[in-house]
Each structure stands twice: as C-alpha cells, then as structure tokens.
Short mmCIF file of the C-alpha atoms (twelve columns), coordinates in Angstrom:
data_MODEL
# 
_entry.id   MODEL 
# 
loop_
_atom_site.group_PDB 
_atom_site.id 
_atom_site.type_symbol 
_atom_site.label_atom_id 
_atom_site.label_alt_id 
_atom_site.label_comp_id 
_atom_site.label_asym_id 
_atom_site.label_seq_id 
_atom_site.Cartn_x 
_atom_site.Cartn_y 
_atom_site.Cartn_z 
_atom_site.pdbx_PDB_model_num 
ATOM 1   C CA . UNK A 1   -12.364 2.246   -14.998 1 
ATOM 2   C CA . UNK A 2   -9.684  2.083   -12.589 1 
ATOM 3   C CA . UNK A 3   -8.608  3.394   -9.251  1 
ATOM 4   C CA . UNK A 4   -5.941  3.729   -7.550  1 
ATOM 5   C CA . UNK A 5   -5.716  3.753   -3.528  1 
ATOM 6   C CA . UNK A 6   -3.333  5.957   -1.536  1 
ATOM 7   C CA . UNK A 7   -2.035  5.328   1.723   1 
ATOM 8   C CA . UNK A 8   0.564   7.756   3.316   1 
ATOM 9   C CA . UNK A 9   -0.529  7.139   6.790   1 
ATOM 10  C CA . UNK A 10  1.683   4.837   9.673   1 
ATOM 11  C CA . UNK A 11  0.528   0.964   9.370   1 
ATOM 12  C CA . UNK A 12  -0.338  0.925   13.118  1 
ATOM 13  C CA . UNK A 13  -1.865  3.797   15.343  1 
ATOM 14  C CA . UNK A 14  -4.833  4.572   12.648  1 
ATOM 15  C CA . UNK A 15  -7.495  2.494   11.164  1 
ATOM 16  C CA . UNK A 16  -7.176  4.607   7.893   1 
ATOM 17  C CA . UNK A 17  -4.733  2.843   5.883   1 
ATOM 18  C CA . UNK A 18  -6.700  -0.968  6.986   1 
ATOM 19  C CA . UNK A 19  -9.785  0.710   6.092   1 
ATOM 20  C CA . UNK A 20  -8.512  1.591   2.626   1 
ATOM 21  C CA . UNK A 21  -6.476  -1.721  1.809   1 
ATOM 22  C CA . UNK A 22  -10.389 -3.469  2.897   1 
ATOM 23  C CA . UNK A 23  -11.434 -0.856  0.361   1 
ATOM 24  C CA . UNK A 24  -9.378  -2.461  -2.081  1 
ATOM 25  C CA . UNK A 25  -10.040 -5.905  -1.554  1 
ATOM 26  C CA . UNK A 26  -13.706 -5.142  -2.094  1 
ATOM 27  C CA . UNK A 27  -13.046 -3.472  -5.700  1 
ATOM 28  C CA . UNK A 28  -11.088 -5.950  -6.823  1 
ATOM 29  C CA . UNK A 29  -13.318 -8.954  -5.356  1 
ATOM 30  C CA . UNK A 30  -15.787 -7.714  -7.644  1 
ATOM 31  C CA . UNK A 31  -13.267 -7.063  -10.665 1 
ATOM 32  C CA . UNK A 32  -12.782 -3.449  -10.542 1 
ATOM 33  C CA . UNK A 33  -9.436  -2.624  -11.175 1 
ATOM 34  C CA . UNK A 34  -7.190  -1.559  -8.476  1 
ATOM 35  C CA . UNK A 35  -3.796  -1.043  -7.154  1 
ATOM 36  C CA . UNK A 36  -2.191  0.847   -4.482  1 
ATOM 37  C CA . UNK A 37  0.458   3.805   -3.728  1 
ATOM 38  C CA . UNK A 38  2.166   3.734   -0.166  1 
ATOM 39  C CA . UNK A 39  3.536   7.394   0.211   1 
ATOM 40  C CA . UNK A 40  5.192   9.483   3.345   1 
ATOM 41  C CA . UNK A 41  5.096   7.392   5.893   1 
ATOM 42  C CA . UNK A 42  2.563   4.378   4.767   1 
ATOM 43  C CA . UNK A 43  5.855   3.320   2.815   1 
ATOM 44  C CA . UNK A 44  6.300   1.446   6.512   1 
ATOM 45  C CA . UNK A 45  3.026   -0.741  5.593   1 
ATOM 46  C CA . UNK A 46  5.418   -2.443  3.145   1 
ATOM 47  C CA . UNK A 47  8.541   -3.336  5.355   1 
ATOM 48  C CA . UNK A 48  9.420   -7.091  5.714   1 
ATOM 49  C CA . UNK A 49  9.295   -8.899  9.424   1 
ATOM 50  C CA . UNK A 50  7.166   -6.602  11.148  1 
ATOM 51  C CA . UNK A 51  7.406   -7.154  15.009  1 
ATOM 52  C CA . UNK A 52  4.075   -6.024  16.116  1 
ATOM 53  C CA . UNK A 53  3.813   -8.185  19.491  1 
ATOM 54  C CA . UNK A 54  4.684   -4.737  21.978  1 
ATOM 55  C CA . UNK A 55  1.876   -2.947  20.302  1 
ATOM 56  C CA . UNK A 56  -0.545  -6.142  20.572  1 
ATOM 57  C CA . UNK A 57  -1.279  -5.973  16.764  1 
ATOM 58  C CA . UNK A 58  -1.176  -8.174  13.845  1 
ATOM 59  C CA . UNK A 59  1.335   -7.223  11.455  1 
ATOM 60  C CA . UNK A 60  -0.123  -6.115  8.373   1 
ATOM 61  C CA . UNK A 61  2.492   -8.250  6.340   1 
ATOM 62  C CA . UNK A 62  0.209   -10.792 5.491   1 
ATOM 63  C CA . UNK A 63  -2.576  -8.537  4.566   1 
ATOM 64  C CA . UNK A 64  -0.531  -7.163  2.066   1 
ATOM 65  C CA . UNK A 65  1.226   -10.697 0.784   1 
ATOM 66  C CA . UNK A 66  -2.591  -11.539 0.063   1 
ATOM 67  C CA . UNK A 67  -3.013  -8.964  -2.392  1 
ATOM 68  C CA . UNK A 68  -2.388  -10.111 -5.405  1 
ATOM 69  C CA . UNK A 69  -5.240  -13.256 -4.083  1 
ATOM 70  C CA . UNK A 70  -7.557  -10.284 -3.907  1 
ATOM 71  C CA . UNK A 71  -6.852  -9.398  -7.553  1 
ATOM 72  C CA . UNK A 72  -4.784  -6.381  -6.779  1 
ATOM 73  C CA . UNK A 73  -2.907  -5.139  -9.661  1 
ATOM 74  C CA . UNK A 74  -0.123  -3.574  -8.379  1 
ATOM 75  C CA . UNK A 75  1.724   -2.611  -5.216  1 
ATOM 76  C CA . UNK A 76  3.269   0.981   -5.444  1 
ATOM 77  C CA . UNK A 77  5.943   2.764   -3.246  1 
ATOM 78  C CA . UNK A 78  7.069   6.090   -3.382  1 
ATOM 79  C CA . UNK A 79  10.604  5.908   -4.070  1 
ATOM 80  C CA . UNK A 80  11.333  9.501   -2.282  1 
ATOM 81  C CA . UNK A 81  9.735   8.737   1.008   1 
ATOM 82  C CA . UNK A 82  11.376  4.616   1.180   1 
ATOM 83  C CA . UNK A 83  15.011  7.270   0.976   1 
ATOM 84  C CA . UNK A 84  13.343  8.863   3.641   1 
ATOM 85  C CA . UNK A 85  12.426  6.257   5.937   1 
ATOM 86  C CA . UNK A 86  15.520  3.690   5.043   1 
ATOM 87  C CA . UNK A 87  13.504  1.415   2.766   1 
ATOM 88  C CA . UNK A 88  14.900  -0.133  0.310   1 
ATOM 89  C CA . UNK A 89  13.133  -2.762  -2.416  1 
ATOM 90  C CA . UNK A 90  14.894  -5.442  -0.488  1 
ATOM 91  C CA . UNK A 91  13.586  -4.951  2.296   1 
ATOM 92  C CA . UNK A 92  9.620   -4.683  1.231   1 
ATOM 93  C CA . UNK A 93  7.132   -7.097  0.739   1 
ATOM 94  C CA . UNK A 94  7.160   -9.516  -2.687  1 
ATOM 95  C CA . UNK A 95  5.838   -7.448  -5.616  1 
ATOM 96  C CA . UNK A 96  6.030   -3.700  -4.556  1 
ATOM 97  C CA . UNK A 97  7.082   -1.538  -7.504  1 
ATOM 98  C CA . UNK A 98  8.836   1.730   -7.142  1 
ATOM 99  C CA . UNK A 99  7.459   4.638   -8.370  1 
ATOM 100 C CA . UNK A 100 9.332   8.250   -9.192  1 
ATOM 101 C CA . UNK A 101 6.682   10.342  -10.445 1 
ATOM 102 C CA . UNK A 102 3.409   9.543   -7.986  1 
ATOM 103 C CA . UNK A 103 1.699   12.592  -10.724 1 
ATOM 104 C CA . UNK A 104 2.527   10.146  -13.967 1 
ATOM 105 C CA . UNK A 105 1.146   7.044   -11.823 1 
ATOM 106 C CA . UNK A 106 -2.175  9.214   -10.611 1 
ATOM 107 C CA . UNK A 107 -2.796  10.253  -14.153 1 
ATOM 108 C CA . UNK A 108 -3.112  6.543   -15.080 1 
ATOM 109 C CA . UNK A 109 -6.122  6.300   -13.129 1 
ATOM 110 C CA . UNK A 110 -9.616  6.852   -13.869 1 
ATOM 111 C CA . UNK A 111 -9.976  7.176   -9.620  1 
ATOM 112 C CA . UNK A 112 -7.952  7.844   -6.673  1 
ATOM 113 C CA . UNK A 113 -8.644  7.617   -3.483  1 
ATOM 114 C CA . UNK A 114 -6.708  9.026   -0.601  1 
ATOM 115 C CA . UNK A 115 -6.703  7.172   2.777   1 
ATOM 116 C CA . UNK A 116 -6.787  9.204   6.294   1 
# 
C-alpha cells in the first residue's frame, strides 16, 4: 500500500498544503509508504531561499529538506506548472524529481490524497 500526497496549493496563505506534508510525516513515521506531487502553484513549496520574514512565517524549506528524515520516498514536481511559474530543478529543494505525466505517477499509487 502506498499513497501519494498532492499539493497544488501556495506554500503560505493556507494551512492546506502544511496540513498535508504533517499528513505525510505521520504515514511514513509509521512506515507507510509515501511521497509527494507539488502541482499548479504548490510547485512554489519547493523553491530554494525562501524569504518569508514580510509575511512573519517560517519558510517551509526546512520542512521539506527533512523529508527524506521522515521516510518520505520521493519529492515530485510537475514539470508543466515549474514552466509556468519559472522553476527550474536548480532552483528547488535537494531531491525533487520532475514528473511529465502526473496520470502515470497517480496510477503508481494504491492512494492519493489531494490537499486544499
């Protein structure tokens, strides 16, 4: 059994896309496979040097770099909305794969999950 989380919503301005990453870290603290697809614009969860001090939040960065701690399989980003929002594999997080076909990666899963 494994699921796969979805987060397509803004890293800051919503609690939905925290709420699901704390989703993950719960699976996979009790070994249950689990990885993650950032799509629309949750691709922005996975952008390096986040300046978050004007919005008085902590960046999510490190959330994310502690991941694979977590036992997090896999860090997925959709490769058509990183064109979209100027993201490019250099400038995300360690470990983030790209994905082309989100419908090949959901099929992979026994469960997905869709944060917002």
């Amino acid at each position: 059994m494994s699921t796969l989380i979805v987060i397509d919503q803004p890293p800051y301005g919503t609690w939905a896309g925290r709420e699901a990453l704390d989703m993950a870290f719960s699976l996979a603290a009790f070994d249950q496979p689990v990885s993650l697809l950032f799509t629309g614009a949750g691709v922005n969860w996975l952008r390096k040097l986040q300046q978050t001090s004007e919005i008085e939040q902590k960046s999510v960065e490190k959330n994310l770099s502690a991941a694979p701690i977590f036992g997090v399989e896999a860090l997925y980003a959709d490769a058509d909305a990183c064109t979209r929002y100027g993201l490019r594999l250099e400038d995300m997080v360690a470990g983030v794969a790209m994905s082309e076909s989100n419908s090949e990666l959901l099929h992979q899963y026994t469960h997905t999950a869709f944060a917002g």
